[in-house]
N, C-alpha and C positions, 0 to 999 in steps of 0.2 A: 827401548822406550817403555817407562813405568806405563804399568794399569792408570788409568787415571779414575774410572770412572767404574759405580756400580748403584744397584739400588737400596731401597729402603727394605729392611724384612727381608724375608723369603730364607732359603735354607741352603744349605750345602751339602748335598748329597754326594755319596760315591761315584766317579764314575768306572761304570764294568763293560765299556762295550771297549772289545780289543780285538784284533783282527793281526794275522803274523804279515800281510799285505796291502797296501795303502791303495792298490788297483784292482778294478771293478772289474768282474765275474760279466759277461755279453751273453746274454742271454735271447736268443731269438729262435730258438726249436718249440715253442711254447706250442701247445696243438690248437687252443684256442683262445680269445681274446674276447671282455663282454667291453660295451660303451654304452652308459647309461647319456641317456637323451633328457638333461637335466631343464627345466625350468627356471626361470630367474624372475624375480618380480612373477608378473601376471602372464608373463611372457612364455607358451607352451613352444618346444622344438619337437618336430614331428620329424621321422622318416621319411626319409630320398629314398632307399631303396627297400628291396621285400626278399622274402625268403627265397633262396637258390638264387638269387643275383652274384655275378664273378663282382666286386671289388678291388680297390688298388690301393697301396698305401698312400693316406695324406689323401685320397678321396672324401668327399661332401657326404657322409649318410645320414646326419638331423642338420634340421634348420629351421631358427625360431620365426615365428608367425608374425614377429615385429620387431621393432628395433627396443634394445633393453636384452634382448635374449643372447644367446653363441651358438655360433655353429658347432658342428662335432664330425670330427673326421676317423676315417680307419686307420689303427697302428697297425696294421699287417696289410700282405694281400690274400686273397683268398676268395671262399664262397659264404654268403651269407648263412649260418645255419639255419637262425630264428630274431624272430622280430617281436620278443616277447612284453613282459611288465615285471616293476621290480618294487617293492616294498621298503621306503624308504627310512631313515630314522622316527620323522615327523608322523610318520604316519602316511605319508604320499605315496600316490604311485607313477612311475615316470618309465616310459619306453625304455628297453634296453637290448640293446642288437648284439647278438653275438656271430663271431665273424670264425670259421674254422682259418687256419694257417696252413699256405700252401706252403713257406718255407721259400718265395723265393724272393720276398721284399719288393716286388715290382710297384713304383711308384706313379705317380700321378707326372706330368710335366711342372716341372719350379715354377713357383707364381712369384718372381721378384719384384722388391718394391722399386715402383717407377721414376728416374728420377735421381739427383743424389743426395744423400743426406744432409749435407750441407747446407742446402738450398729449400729443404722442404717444408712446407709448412705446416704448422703442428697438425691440423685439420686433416691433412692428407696422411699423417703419421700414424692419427688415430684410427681413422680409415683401415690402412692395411694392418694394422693391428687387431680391427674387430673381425674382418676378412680372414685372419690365422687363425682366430679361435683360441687367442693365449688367455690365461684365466690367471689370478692374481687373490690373494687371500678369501678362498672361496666363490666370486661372481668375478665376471668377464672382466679384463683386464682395460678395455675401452671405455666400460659403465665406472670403474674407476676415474677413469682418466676425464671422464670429460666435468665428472662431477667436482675438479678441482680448483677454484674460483682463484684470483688476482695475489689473494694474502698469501698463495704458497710459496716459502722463500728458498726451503731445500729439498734434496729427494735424501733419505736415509735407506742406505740397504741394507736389513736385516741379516747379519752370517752370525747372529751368537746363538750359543747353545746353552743351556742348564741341566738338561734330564738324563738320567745316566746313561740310558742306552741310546743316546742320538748324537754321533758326529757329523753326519751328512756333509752340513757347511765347511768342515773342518776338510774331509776329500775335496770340495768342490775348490774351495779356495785354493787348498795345492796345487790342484790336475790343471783347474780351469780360471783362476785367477781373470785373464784375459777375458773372457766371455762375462766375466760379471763386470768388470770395470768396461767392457766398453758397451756392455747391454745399460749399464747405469750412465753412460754418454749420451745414448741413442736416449732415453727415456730423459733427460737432463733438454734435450732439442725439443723433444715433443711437448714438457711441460713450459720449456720459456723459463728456466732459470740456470742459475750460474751456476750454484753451490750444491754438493753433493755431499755426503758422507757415508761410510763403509763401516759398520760395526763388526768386530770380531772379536773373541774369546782373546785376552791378553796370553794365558797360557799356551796358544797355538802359538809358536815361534813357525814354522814354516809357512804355516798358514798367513801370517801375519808379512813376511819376507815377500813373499811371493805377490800379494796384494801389492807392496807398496812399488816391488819394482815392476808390478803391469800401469800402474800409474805413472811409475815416471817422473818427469820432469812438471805436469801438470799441475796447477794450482787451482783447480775447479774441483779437484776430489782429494779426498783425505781419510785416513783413517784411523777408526776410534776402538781404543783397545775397553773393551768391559770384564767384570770380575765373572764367575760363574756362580754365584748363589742361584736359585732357583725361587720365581721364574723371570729371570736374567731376559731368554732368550722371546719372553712373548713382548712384543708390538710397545704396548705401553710402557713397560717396564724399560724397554731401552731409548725411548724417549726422553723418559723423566731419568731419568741415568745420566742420558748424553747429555740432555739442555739441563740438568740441573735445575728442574720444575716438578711440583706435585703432581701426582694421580691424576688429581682431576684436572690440571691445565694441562698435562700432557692427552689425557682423550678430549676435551676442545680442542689441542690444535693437531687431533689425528686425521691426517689427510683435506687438513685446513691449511694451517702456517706451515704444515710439515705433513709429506708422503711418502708414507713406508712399502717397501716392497721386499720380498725374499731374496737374499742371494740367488736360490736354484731359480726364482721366476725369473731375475733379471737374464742371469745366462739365458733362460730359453727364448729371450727378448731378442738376441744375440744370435743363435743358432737361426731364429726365425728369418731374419733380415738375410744372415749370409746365405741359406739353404735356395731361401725361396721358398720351404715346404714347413707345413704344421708340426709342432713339436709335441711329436707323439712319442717320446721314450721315455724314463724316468729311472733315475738311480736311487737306492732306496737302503740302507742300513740295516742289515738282516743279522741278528744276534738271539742268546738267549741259550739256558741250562741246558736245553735238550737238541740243539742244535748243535752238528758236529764240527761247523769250518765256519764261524761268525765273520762277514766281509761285506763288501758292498757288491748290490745287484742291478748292471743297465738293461732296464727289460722296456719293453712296449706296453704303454699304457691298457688296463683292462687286463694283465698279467696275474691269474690267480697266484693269491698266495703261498698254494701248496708248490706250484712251478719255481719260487724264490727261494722255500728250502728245499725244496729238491737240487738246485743252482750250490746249494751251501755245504751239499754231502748228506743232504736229510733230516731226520730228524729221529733219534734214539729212543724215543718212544712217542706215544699219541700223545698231543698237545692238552695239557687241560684247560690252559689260560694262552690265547693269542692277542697283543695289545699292537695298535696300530699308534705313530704318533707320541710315543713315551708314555712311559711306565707313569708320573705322574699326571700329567693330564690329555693323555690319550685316551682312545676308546677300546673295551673288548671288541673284536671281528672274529669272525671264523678262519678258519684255513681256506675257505672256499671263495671268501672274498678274493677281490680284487684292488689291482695298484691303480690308483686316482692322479689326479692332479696333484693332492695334497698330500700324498703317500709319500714320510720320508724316512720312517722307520719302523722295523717290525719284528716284534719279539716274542719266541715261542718258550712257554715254562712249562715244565712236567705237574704231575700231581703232587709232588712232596714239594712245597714253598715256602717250608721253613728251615731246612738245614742242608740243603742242596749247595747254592754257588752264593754268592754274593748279590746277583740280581735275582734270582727267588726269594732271597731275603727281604729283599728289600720290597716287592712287591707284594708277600705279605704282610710286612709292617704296613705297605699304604693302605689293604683293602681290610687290617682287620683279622685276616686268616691266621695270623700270627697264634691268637687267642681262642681259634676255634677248638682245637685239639686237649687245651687244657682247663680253660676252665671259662666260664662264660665271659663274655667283652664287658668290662668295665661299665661303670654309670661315670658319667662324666663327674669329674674333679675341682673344677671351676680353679685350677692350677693359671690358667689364662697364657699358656705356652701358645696355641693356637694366634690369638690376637696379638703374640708379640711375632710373632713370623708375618702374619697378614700383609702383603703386600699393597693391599688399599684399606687400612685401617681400619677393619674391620672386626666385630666382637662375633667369630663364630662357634663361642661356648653357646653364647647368647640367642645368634641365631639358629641354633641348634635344640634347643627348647621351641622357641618357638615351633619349630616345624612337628617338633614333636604335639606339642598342644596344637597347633594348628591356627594360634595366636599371635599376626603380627603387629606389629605397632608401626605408624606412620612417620618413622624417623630415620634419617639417614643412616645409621649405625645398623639397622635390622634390615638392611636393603637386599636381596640375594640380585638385584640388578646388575650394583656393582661385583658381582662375585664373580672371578673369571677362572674357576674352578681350578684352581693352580696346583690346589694337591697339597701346598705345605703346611696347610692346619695338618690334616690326614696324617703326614710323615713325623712329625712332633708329639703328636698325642700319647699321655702315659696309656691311656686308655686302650689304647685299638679300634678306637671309635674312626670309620670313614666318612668324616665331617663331608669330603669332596662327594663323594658318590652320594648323599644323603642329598646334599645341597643340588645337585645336579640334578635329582629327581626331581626335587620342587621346581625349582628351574624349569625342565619339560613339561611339567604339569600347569606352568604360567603359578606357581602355588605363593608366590611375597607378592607379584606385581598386581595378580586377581583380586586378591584377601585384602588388600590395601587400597584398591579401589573402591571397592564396596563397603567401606567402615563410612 
């Protein structure tokens, strides 16, 4: 089956995440595990349990003060160490329980959904759903679900990738096919519609096989091969791909006429139903120059960092640069962090990031570093490569002045609203200029949406 489909812009990037093993590293000797006790909305999750409390895996240890919030459970079992506070991006601070590992995984009893699926109705669906605690691009996978009004006509599940160190979707799809096609069933019941679709990387040929024969004979699901420019694999981008619609009508109808969901969330949509119990593990794509055995890692959520390359054979030297989430529009973490919900990839790069491997290459061209060593970063060129990659049409030569003056103008073209930090102004530029990382300051700062309010 030909590619049929890709989008407007964006780039082509190398990809260097390679691994001699297509099977995931089990990772469960971890000594200890953190679970931050996140807030959503207005909505605060306090601690169930206190310091020296025994726990059990897939036990209840936050729970929010009202409805809008998620519970939060233990990947391990064990003793509670500490029931501390954590420092968040934003600036927040939110409980975070750390739980030592006894190492013997002793669980909670299955909480099975009542009932059979066939018969259930969506209400009840959502239900045991908010009850697991499954989470979905960021906020509770329930607070999704109920906010989806009559116009929705399909579910799309997200498995494309663009960024060079992220295959994730591409193991999931081989190993676990099933789990995602029949998690995207189950979620197909719960919203009341027929139609489904399955995006995937046209160039995964197994990936691609494996999907189509866990579907079958069905005619409620299908799947859609996309090209890998970048950023291919973010939300918007494979909307306006698949339907063959703009930017902007593909964010009206996100999660309106059409709701997205992850491949990895759907599987765990999937495990949840069969188990009975919270889907607290996460497989995670661990590569990068300084790492010795790059593969995938199924570890328990709250699994530091440093536990994932240690899983890999270690790491050849001290990390200068750890990026969580792809090298284009992921975030720097530390080694001390931990694996999240959203943790699907992680990359560790030495201090030399210009002539090392192909992915330190390439992460110095995005941040810039490229230029540090020789001679100072460029003044921009008004070459205009940036706005012709721009994936939402955007002038970020332009708005790149601005932030520098500190001068916006109240016109769509100067918006950093629309800016979804994608990275590939960044990878284009003759300059070395890190348009993403510039623009993503303003961003934090509230610095186009403030400044334009106020004129």
């Amino acid at each position: 089956m030909a590619i049929r489909y890709t989008i407007k812009g964006g780039v082509s990037v190398p990809r260097t995440f390679s691994t001699a093993t297509r099977t995931a590293r089990v990772l469960h000797d971890v000594q200890r595990v953190h679970v931050p006790l996140y807030a959503f909305g207005q909505v605060e999750c306090l601690p169930q349990i206190g310091e020296g409390n025994r726990v059990l895996r897939g036990q209840c240890i936050g729970a929010p003060t009202a409805d809008g919030g998620l519970l939060r459970f233990s990947p391990v079992s064990g003793t509670v160490e500490s029931v501390g506070d954590r420092l968040c991006a934003d600036g927040t601070h939110v409980p975070l329980v750390t739980v030592l590992n006894d190492g013997q995984e002793t669980g909670v009893p299955p909480h099975h959904f009542a009932g059979k699926l066939k018969d259930a109705e969506p209400s009840a669906l959502i239900g045991y759903i908010r009850d697991m605690g499954l989470v979905s691009r960021g906020e509770p996978l329930y607070v999704r679900l109920e906010r989806v009004d009559a116009q929705c006509k399909q579910l799309v599940v997200n498995c494309a990738e663009s960024q060079p160190d992220r295959a994730l979707m591409r193991y999931l799809c081989e190993n676990a096919a099933d789990q995602i096609v029949n998690g995207a069933k189950i979620l197909q019941k719960t919203l009341g519609i027929s139609q489904a679709v399955i995006v995937i990387n046209g160039e995964y040929r197994e990936a691609v096989d494996a999907l189509l024969d866990a579907i079958g004979e069905s005619r409620l699901l299908r799947v859609a091969q996309v090209g890998s420019h970048h950023p291919q694999e973010d939300d918007i981008s494979v909307l306006s791909a698949v339907g063959g619609v703009t930017v902007g009508r593909a964010r009206r109808e996100y999660n309106t006429v059409q709701f997205v969901i992850g491949g990895d969330e759907c599987a765990a949509v999937f495990r949840t139903f069969v188990t009975g119990m919270p889907d607290t593990e996460r497989t995670v794509a661990v590569s990068g120059d300084i790492v010795r055995e790059s593969g995938y890692v199924r570890c328990p959520l709250g699994t530091p960092f440093s536990d994932l390359f240690r899983a890999c054979g270690g790491l050849t030297q001290t990390a200068q640069t750890v990026v969580s989430g792809g090298l284009l529009s992921g975030r720097r973490v530390s080694a001390d962090d931990f694996v999240e919900e959203d943790t699907v990839s992680l990359a560790a790069l030495g201090a030399d990031q210009k002539k090392r491997d192909p992915l330190s290459a390439f992460f110095a061209k995005l941040t810039g570093a490229a230029a540090e060593d020789e001679e100072k970063r460029q003044c921009c060129i008004r070459c205009g490569a940036c706005a012709r990659v721009c994936p939402d049409d955007l002038l970020p030569h332009l708005m790149l002045r601005a932030a520098q003056t500190g001068k916006y103008k109240p016109i769509d073209d100067l918006s950093l609203s629309r800016c979804r930090l994608c990275g590939a102004c960044s990878y284009v530029c003759p300059s070395h200029i890190p348009l993403s990382r510039i623009f993503a300051a303003e961003k934090s700062k509230g610095g186009a949406e403030s400044r334009e309010e106020s004129k």
